[in-house]
C-alpha positions as CSV (number, residue, x, y, z in Angstrom):
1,X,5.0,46.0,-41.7
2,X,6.4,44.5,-38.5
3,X,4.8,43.7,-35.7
4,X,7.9,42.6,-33.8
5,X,11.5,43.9,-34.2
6,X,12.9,41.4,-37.3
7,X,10.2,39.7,-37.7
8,X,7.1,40.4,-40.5
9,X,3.6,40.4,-39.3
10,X,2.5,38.4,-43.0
11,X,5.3,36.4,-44.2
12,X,5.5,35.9,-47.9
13,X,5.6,32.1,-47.4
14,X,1.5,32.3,-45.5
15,X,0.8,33.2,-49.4
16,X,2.0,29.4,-50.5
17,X,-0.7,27.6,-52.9
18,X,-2.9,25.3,-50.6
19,X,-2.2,21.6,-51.2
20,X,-4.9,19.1,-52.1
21,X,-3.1,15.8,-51.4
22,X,-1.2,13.8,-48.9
23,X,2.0,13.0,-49.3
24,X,2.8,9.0,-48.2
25,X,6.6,9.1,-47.5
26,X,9.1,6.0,-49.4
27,X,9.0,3.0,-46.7
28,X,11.2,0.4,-48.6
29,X,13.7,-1.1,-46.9
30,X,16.9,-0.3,-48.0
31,X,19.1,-2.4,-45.7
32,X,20.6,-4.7,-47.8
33,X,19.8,-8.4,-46.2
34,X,22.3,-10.1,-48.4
35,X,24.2,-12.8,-46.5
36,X,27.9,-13.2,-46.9
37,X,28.9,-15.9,-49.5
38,X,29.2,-19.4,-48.6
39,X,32.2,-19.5,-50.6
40,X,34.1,-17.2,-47.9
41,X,33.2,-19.5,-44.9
42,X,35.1,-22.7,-44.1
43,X,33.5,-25.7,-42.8
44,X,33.7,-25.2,-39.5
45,X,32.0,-21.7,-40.1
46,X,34.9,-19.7,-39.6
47,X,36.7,-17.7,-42.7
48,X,39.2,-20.0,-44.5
49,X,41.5,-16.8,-45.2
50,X,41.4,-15.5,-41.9
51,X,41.6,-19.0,-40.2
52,X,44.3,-19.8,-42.3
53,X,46.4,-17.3,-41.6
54,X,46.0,-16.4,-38.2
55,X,47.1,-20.6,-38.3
56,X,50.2,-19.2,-40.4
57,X,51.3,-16.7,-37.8
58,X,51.2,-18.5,-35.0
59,X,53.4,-21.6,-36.3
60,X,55.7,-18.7,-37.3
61,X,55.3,-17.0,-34.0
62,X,59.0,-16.0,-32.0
63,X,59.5,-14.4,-28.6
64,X,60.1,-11.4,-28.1
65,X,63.1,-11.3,-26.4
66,X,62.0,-8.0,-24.2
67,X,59.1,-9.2,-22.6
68,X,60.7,-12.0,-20.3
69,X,61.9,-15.7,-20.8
70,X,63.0,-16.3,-24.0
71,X,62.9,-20.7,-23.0
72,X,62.6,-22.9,-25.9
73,X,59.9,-24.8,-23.7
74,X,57.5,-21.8,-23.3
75,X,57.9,-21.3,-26.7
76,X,56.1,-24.5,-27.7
77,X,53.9,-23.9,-24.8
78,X,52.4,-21.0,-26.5
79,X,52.5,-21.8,-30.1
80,X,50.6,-25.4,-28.9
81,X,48.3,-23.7,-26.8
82,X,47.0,-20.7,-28.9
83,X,47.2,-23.0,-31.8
84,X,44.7,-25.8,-30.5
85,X,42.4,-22.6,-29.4
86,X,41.9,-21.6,-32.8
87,X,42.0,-18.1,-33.4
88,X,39.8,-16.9,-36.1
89,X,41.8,-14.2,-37.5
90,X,45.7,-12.2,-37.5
91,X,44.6,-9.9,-35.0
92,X,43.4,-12.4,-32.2
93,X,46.6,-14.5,-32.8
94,X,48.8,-11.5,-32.3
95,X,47.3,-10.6,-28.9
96,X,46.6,-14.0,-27.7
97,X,50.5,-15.0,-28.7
98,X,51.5,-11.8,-26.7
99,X,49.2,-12.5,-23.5
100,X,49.9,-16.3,-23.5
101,X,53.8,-15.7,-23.6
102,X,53.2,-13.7,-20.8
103,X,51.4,-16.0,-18.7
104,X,53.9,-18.7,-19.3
105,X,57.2,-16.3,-18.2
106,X,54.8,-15.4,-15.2
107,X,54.6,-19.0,-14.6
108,X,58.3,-20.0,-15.0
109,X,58.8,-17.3,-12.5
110,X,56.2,-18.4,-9.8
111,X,57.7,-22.4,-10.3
112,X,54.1,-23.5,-11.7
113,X,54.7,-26.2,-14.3
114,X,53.9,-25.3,-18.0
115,X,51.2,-28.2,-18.5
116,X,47.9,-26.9,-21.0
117,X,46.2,-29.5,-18.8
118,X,46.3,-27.3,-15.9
119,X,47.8,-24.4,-16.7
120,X,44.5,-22.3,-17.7
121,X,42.6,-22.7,-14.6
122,X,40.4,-19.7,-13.5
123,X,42.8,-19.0,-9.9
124,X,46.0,-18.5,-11.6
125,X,45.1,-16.6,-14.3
126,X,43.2,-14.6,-12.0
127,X,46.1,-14.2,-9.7
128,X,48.6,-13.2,-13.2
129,X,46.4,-10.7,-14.6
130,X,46.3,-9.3,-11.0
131,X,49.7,-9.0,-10.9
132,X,50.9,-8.5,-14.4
133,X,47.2,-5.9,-15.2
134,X,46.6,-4.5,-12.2
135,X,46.9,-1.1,-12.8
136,X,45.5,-1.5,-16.6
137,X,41.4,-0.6,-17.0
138,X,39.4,-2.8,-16.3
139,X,38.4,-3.5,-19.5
140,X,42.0,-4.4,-20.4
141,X,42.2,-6.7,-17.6
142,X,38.7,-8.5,-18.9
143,X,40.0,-8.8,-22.4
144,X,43.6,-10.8,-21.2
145,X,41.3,-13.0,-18.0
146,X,39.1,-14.0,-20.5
147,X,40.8,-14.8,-23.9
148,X,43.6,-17.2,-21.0
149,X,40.3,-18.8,-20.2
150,X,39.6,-20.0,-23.0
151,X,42.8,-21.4,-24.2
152,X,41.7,-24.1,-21.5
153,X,41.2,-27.5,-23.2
154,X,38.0,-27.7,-24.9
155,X,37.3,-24.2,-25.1
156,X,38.7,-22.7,-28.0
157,X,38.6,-19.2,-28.6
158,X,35.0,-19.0,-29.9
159,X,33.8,-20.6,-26.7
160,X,32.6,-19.1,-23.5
161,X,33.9,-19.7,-20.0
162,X,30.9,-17.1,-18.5
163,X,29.0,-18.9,-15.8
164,X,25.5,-19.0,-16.8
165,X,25.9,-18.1,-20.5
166,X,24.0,-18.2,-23.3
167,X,25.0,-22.1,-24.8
168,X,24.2,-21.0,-28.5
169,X,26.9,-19.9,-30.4
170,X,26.3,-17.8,-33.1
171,X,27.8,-18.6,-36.7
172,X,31.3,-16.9,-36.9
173,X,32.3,-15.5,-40.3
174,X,36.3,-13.6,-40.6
175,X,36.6,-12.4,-43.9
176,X,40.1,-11.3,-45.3
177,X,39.5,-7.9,-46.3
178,X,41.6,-4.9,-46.3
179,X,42.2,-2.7,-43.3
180,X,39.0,-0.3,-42.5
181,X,40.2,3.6,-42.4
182,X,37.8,6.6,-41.6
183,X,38.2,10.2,-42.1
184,X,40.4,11.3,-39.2
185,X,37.7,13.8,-37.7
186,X,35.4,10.7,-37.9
187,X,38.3,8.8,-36.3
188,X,38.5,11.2,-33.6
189,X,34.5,11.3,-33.1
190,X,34.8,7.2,-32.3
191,X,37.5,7.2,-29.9
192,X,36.6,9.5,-27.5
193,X,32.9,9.2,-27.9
194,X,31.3,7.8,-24.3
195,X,27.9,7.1,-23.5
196,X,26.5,9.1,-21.1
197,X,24.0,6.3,-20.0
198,X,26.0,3.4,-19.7
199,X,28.2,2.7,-16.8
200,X,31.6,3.5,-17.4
201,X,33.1,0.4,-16.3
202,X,31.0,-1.7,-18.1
203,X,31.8,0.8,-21.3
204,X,35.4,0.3,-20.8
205,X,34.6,-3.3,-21.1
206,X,33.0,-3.4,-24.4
207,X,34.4,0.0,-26.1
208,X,36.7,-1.5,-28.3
209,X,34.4,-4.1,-29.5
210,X,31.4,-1.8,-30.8
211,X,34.8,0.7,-32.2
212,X,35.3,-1.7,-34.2
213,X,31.9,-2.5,-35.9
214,X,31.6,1.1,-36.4
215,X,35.1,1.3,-37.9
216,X,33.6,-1.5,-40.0
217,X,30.5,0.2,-40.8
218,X,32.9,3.3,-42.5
219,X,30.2,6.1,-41.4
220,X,30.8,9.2,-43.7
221,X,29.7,11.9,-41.3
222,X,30.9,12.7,-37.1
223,X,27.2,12.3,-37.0
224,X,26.5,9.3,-38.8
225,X,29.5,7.9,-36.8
226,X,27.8,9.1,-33.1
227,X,25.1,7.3,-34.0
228,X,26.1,4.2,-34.6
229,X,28.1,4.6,-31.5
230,X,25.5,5.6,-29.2
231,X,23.1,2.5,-30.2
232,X,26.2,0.2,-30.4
233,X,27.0,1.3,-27.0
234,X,23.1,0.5,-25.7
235,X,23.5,-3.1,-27.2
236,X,26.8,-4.1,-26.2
237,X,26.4,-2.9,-22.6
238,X,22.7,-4.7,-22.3
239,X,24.7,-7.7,-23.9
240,X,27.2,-8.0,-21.6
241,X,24.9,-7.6,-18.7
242,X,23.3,-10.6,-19.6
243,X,26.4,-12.8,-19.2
244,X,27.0,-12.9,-22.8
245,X,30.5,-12.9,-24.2
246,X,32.1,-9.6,-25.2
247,X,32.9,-10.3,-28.9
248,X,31.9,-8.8,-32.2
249,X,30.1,-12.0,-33.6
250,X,28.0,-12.4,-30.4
251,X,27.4,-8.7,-29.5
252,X,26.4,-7.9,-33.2
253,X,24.6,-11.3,-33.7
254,X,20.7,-11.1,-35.3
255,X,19.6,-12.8,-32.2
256,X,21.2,-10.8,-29.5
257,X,20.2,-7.4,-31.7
258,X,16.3,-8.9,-31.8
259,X,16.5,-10.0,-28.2
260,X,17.6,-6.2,-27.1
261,X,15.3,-4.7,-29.6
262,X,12.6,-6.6,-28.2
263,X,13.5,-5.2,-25.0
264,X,13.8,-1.7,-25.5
265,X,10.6,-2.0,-28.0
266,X,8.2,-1.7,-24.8
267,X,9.8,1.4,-23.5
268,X,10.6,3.5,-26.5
269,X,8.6,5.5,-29.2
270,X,8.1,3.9,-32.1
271,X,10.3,5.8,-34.5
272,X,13.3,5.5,-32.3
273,X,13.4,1.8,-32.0
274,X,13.2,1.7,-36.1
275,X,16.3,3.5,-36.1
276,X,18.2,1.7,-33.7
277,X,17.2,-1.6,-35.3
278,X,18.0,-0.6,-38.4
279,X,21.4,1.2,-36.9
280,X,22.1,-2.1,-35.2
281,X,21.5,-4.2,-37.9
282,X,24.1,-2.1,-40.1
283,X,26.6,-2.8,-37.8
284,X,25.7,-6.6,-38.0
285,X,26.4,-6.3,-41.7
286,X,29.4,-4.3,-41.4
287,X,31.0,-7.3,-38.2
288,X,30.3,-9.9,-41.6
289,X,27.6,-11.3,-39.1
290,X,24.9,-13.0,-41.3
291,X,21.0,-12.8,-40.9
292,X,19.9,-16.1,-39.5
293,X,17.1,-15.1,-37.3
294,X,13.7,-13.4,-39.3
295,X,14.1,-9.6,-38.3
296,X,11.1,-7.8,-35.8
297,X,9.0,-5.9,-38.3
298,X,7.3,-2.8,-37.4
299,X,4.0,-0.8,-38.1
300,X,4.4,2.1,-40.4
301,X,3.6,5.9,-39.4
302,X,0.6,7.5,-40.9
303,X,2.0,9.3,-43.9
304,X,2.7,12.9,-43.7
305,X,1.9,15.7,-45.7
306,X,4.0,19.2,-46.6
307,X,2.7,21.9,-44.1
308,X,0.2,24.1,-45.6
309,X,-0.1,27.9,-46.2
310,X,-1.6,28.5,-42.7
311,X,0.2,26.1,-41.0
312,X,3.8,27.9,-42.3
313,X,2.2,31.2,-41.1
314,X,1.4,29.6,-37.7
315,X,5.0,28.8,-37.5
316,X,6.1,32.4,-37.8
317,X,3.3,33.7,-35.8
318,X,4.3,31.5,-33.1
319,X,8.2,32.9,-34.1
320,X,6.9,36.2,-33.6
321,X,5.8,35.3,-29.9
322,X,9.7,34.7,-28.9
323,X,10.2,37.4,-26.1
324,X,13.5,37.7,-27.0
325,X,14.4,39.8,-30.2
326,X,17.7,38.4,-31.1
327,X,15.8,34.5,-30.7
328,X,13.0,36.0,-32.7
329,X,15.9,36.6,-35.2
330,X,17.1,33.3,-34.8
331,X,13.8,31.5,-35.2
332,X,12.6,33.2,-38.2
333,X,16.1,32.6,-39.9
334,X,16.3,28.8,-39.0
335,X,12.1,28.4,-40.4
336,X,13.4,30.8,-43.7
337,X,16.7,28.2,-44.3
338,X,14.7,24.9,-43.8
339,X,11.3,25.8,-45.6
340,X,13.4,27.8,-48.1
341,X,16.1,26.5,-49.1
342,X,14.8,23.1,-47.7
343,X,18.2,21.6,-45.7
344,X,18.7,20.2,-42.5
345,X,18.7,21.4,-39.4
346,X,22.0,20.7,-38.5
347,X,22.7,22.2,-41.9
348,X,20.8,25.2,-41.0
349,X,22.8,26.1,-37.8
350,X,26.0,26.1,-39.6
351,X,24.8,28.9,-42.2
352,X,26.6,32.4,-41.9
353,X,25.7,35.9,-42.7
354,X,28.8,35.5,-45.6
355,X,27.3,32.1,-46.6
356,X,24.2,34.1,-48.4
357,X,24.7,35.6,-51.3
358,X,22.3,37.5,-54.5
359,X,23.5,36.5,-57.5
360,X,21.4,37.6,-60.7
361,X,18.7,38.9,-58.1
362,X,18.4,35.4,-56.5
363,X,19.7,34.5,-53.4
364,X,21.9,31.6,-52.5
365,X,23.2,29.7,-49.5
366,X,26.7,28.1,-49.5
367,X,26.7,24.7,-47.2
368,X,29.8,24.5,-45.2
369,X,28.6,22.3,-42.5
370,X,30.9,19.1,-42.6
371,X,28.5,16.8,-42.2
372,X,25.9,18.0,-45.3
373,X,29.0,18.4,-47.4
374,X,29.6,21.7,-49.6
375,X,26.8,23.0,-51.8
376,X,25.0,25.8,-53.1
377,X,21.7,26.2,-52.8
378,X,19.0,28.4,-54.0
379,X,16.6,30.2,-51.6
380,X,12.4,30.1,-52.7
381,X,11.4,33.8,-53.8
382,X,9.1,33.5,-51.0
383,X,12.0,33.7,-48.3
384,X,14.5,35.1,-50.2
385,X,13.1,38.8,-48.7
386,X,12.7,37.9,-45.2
387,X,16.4,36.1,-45.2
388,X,17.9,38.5,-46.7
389,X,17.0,41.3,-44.0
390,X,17.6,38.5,-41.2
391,X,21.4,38.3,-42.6
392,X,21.8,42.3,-42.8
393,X,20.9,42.5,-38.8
394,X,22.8,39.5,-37.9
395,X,26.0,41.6,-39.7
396,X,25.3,44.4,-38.2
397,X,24.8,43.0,-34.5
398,X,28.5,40.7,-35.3
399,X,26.9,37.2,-35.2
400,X,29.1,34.7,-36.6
401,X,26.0,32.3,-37.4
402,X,22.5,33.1,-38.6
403,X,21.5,30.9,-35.6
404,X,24.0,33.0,-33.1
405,X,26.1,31.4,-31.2
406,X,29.8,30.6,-31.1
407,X,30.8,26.9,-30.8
408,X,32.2,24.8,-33.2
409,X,29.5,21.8,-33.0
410,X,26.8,23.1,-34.8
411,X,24.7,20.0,-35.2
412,X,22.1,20.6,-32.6
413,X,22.2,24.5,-32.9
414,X,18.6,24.6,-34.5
415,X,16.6,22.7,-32.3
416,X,18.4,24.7,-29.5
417,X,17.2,27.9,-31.1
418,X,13.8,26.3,-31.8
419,X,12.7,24.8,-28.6
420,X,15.3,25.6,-25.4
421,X,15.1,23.9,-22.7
422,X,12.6,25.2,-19.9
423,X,11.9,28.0,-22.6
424,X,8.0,28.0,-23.6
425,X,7.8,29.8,-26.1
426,X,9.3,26.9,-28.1
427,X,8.5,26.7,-32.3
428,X,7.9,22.9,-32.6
429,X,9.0,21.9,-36.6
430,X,8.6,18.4,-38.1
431,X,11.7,18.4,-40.4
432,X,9.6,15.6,-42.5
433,X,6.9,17.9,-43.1
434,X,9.1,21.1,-43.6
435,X,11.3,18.7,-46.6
436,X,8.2,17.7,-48.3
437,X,6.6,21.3,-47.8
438,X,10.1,22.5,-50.0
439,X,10.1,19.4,-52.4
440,X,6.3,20.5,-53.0
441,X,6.8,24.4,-53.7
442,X,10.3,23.4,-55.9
443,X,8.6,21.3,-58.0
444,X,5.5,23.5,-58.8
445,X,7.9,26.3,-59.7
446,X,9.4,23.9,-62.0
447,X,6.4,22.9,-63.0
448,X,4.9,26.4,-63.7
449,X,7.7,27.0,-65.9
450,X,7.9,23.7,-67.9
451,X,4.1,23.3,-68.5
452,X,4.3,19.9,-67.2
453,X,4.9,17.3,-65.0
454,X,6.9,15.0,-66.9
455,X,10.2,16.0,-66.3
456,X,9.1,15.6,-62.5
457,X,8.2,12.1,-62.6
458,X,11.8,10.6,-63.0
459,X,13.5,13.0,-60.2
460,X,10.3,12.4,-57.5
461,X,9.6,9.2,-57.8
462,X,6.4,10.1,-56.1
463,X,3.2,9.3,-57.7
464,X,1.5,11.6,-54.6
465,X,4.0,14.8,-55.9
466,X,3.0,14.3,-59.0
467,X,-0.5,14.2,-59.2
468,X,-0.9,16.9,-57.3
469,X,1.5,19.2,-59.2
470,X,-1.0,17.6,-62.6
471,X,-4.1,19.0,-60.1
472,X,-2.4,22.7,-59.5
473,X,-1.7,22.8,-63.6
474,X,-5.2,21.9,-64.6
């Protein structure tokens, strides 16, 4: 019987057996801490191969005829400049040579002598990039003042010319590996992503920096990829707020991740700042940066258990509430695909009606969703029913999705559905407690087939799951 239109007044899954343990969820650290061999930095700390030939190119190094003075004199100018600076790796040659050569036409032009002595003084850099940059971002413009800076004597290019900077430098590490590519969509997800809670010109300052530790870190969802982004983004602009240069080995340095995570550890919830640190320190890992300052540690969560019977029918009694009828539809359907067939929820919002299907008098749900890969899953008996009515109404009323709606970006389509903004009749889900309620009710089916446990033990890994599954069979 229902008491609301597509929605039943006793779901089948209020009838689930009641639990009799808690569940602790697996804290072990999976990050792997291993520094980068020894054998892959030189003695000064930067990468032989990528020292070596960054060295290489710039003793080869030619002008380009098209970009101005083509003067034997500016020549050496630049290759003895750039060289004494020591760039650590192809890339930063390449632009440095190009910048450099540009300076010294600019100066040939403007009748300032071509002396390293005094040719890299703050003023007339600051009056080339002015003239030559002017209408660049200002990020751009940043990246050419301060790498000029630095070919000033006794700088180098791992130095700082930042008034009031940090005076430690962190150790560098350039390893020759092959060229990072990503999935074009994930490609397209890291260029144009922009923080809405940094300051845009401070972004454009430090955009291509965190790009490229997340290029690095070779995410293998959009998702994963935002992610990293968005808590790259956080660091790099707190980083260069604090005067500190806007470079891959200092922004992604252990101490300038701890010093930010200390930071942000008094104004966030716990959870969040355990996955930015661990985010951050990913990215450390993926820069080559190596772990020379002890990591922050944190307290663990009490552990969490599945939800019980009367908890799951709460759920739908509070999904029965919705005022709406076609969210009531969209409610029950998301709590049927996450208890039921036990994905995410971003998973869950990119089901369609076509998507379930009855084969053999089961029902099944095809994952299309891009970033929980293709699949096939099977839906628990207990929800089977209720989904299967949920689809036949969402066909008939011409929803695309099982959650409604029609955009493409389906990622944040459930937790839309389940708690709107300024909407109070919200259906609050831990997706931690929902996982372990499906894990549970899988592996007592199994069980209650097999007449045993053992062929749990191995595929759990959870000494909790299975001794309760032992306490249902006895």
């Amino acid at each position: 019987m229902r008491t609301v239109s597509g929605v039943k007044a006793e779901h089948p899954a209020a009838q689930m057996t009641p639990l009799k343990s808690v569940i602790p969820p697996d804290h072990s650290d999976r990050m792997d801490r291993t520094n980068v061999p020894q054998d892959a930095i030189g003695a000064d700390g930067v990468g032989s191969a990528a020292a070596v030939a960054a060295a290489a190119k710039v003793a080869a190094w030619v002008p380009d005829a098209t970009v101005g003075h083509d003067s034997t004199a500016e020549a050496v100018f630049v290759r003895v400049a750039v060289g004494a600076a020591g760039p650590r790796n192809v890339k930063e040659a390449g632009k440095v040579l190009r910048w450099c050569y540009q300076y010294a036409c600019w100066r040939t032009t403007a009748g300032r002598p071509l002396d390293a002595a005094t040719a890299f003084n703050p003023d007339d850099i600051a009056k080339f990039v002015t003239a030559e940059y002017g209408q660049a971002p200002v990020g751009s413009q940043a990246a050419v003042r301060s790498h000029l800076n630095r070919l000033a004597p006794g700088v180098g290019l791992a130095g700082t010319t930042r008034k009031g900077a940090s005076t430690h430098q962190p150790v560098r590490i350039e390893q020759a590996t092959p060229i990072v590519s990503v999935p074009a969509r994930i490609e397209e997800a890291i260029d144009s992503y922009a923080p809405e809670r940094v300051d845009p010109e401070r972004w454009a300052a430090v955009r291509d920096v965190v790009r490229e530790a997340v290029r690095s870190a070779q995410p293998g969802t959009v998702k994963r990829g935002e992610d990293l982004m968005r808590h790259g983004a956080y660091l790099a602009a707190w980083s260069s707020q604090q005067d500190r240069p806007v470079r891959v080995d200092t922004i992604f340095a252990t101490d300038t991740i701890e010093a930010f995570i200390a930071v942000v550890d008094a104004a966030w919830e716990p959870g969040s700042v355990r996955t930015v640190a661990a985010n951050l320190h990913h990215l450390r890992q993926a820069a080559g940066q190596p772990l020379d300052v002890e990591r922050r540690t944190f307290s663990r969560d009490s552990p969490k258990s599945p939800y019980s019977s009367g908890e799951i029918a709460r759920l739908y009694a509070q999904a029965g509430c919705v005022p709406s009828a076609k969210r009531r539809r969209h409610v029950t359907a998301g709590l049927d695909l996450v208890l039921g067939a036990g994905i995410s929820g971003a998973a869950a919002g990119s089901v369609r009606p076509s998507d379930l299907a009855t084969v053999d008098g089961r029902l099944f749900v095809t994952l299309n969703n891009a970033d929980a890969g293709p699949g096939k899953l099977r839906v628990l008996d207990r929800y089977a029913e209720s989904l299967e009515t949920l689809q036949r109404e969402a066909a008939d009323q011409g929803e695309e999705y099982m959650l409604g709606g029609t955009v493409l970006r389906r990622d944040h389509r459930f937790f839309n559905v389940m708690n709107p903004a300024g909407e109070r009749f919200g259906v609050p889900i831990d997706m931690t407690r929902a996982r372990l309620s499906w894990t549970y009710e899988v592996g007592h089916a199994v069980c209650a087939q097999l007449g045993s446990t053992f062929a749990l033990r191995a595929l759990l890994r959870t000494p909790s799951i299975v001794d309760l599954l032992d306490q249902e069979l006895q």
